[in-house]
LOTOR-205819 format. One line per 10 residues: number of its first residue (from 1); for each residue x, y, z of N, C-alpha, C. Coordinates in nm, 4 decimals, decimal comma. Layout:
N
NUM = X:Y:Z:X:Y:Z:X:Y:Z; ...
END
This chain:
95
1 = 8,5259:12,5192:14,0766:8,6640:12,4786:14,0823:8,7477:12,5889:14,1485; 8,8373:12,5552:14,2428:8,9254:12,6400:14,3584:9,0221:12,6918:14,1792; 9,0638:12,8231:14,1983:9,1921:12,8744:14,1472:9,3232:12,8800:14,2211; 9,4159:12,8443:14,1212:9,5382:12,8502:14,1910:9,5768:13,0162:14,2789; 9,6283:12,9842:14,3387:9,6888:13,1725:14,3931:9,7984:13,2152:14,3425; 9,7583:13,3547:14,3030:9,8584:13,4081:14,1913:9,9778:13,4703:14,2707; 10,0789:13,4598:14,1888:10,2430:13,4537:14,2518:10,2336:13,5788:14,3592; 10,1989:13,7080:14,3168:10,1949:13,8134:14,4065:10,1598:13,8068:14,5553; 10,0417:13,7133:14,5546:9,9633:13,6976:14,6941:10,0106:13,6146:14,7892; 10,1233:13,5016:14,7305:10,1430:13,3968:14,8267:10,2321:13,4622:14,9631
11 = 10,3201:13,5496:14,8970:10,3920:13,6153:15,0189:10,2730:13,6656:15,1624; 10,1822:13,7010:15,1456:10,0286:13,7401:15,2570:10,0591:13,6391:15,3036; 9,9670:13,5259:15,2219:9,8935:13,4219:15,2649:10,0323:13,3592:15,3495; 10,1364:13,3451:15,3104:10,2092:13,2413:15,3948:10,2908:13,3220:15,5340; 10,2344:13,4553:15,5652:10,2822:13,4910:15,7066:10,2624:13,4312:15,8320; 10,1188:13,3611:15,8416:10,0506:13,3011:15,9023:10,1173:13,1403:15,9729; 10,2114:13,0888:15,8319:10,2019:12,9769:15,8332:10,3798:13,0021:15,8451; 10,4302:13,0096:15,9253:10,5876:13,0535:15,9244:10,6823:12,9019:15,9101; 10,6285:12,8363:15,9548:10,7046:12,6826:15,9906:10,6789:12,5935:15,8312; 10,6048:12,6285:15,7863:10,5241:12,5584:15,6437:10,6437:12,6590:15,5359
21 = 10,7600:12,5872:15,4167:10,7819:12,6183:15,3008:10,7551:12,6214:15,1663; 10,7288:12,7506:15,0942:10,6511:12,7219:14,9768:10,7864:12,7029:14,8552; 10,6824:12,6260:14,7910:10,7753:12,5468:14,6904:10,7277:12,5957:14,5260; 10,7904:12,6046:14,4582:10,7341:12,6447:14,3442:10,6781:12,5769:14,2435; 10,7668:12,4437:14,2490:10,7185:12,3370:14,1377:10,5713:12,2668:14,1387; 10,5575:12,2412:14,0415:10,4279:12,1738:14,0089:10,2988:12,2770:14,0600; 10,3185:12,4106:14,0170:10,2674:12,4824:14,0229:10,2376:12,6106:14,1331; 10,3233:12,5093:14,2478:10,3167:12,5442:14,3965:10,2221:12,4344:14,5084; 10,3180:12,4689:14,6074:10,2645:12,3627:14,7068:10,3504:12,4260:14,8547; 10,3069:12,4303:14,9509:10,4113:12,4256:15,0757:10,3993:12,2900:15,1522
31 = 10,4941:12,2946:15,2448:10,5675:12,1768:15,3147:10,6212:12,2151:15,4242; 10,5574:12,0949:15,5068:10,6319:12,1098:15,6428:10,6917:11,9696:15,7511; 10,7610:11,9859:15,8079:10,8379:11,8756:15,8509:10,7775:11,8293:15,9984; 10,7723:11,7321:16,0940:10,7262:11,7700:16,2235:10,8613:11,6393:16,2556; 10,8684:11,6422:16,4112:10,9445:11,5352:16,4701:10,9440:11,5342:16,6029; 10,8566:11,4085:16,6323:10,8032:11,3399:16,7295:10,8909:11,2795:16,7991; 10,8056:11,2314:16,9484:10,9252:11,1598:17,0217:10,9478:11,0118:17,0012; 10,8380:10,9690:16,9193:10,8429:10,8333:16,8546:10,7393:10,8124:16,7459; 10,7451:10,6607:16,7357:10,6602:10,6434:16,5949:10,5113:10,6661:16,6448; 10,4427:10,5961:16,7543:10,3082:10,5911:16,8273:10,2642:10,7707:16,8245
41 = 10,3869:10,8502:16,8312:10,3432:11,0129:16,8778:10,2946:11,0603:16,7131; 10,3876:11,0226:16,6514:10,4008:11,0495:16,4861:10,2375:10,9746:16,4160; 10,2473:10,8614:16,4491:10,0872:10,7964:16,3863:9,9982:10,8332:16,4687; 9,9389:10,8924:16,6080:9,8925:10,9612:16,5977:9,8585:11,1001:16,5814; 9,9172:11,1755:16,5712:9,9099:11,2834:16,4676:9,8988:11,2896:16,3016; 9,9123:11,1739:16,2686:9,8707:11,1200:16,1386:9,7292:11,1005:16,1579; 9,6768:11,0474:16,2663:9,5471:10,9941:16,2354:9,4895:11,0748:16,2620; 9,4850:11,1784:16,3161:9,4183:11,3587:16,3636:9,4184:11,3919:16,2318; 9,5351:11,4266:16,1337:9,5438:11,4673:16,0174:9,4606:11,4272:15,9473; 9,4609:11,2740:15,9438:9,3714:11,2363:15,8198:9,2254:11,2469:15,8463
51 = 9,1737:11,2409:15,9613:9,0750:11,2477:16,0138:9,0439:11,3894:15,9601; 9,0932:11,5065:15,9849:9,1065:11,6454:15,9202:9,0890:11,6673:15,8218; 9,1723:11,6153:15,7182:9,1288:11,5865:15,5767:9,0691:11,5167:15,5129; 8,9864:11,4063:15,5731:8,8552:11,3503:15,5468:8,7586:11,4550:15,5412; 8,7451:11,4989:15,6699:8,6439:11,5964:15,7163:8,6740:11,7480:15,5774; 8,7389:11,8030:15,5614:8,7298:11,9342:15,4455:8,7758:11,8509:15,3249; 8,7438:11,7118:15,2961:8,7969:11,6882:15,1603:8,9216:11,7335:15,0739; 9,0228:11,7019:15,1746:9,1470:11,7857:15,1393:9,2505:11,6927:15,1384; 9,3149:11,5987:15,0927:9,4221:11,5397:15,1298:9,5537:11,5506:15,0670; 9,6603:11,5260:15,2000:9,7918:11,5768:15,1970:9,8646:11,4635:15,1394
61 = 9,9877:11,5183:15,0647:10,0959:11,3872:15,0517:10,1693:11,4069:15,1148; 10,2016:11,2808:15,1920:10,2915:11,2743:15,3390:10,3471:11,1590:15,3370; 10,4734:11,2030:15,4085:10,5400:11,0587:15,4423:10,5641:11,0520:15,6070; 10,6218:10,9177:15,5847:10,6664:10,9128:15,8129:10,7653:10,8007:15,8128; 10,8843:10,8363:15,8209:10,9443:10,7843:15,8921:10,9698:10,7627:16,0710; 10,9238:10,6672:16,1180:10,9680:10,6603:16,2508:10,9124:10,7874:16,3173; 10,9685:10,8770:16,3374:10,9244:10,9852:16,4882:10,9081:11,1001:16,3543; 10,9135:11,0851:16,2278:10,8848:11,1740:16,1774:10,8153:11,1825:16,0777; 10,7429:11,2681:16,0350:10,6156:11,3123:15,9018:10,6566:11,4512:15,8537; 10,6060:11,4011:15,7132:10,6532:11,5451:15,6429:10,5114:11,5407:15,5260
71 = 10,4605:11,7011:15,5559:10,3260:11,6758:15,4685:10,3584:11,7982:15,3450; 10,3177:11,7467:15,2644:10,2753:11,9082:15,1043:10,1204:11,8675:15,1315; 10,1096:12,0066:15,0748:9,9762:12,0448:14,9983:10,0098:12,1533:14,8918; 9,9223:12,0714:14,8411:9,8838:12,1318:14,6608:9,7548:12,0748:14,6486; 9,6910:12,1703:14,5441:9,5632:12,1372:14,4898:9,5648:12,1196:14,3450; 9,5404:11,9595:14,3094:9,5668:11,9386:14,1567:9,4640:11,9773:14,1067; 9,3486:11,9712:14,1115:9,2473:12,0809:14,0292:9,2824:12,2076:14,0226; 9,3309:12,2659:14,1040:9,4062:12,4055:14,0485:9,4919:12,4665:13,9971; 9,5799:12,3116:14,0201:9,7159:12,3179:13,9331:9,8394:12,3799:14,0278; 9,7987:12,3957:14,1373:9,8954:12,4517:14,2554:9,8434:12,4765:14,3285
81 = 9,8676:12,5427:14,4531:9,8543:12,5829:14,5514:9,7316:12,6691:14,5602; 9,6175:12,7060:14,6274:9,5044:12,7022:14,6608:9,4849:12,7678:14,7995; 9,3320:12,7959:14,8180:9,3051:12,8475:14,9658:9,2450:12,7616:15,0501; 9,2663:12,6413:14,9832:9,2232:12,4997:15,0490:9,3349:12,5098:15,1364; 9,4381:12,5003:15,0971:9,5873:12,4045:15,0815:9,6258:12,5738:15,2745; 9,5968:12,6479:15,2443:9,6432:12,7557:15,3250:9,5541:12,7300:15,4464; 9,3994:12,7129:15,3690:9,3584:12,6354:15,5429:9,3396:12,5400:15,5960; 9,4226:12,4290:15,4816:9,4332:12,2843:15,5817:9,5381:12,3147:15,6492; 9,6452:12,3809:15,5567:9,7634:12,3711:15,6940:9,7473:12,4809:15,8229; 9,6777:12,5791:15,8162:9,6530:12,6569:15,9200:9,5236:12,5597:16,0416
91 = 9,4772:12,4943:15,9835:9,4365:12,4249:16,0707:9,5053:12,2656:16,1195; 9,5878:12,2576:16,0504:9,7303:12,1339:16,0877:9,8056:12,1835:16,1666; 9,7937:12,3017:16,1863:9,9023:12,3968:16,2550:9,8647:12,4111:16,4369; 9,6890:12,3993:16,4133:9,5945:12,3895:16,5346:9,6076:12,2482:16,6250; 9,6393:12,1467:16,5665:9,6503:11,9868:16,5995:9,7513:11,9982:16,7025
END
């Protein structure tokens, strides 16, 4: 079972990820916003994503409106935020 990451460390881990905000609740999670030039640009980059998180068994809660998606990650087996959660979005960041 992944452990959550303890409060001290998240400041490291999230240099990397500058565009991604960490959130504290529900144990921790970060979030990030994107905005596309339409809905077709937005669903596919959804379907890269999910395709992504099929592949490392990782999935995001996301929404999309129209030209835009907004994803968290958190890891509920850990109860927060995780080194899953740091390299799905560093590799969401690659897409």
């Amino acid at each position: 079972m992944l452990q959550k990451i303890a409060p001290e460390n998240i400041a490291s881990l999230m240099e990397g990820l500058s565009q991604w905000r960490y959130q504290p609740e529900r144990g921790g999670s970060i979030s990030r916003d994107w905005k596309f030039v339409d809905f077709s640009e937005a669903f596919g980059f959804m379907t890269r994503v999910a395709l992504l998180a099929e592949q490392h068994n990782h999935h995001p809660e996301w929404s999309n409106v129209y030209s835009r998606v907004s994803i968290t990650l958190t890891t509920h087996d850990a109860g927060g935020l995780s080194s899953r959660d740091i390299d799905l979005a560093q590799r969401i960041d690659t897409l």
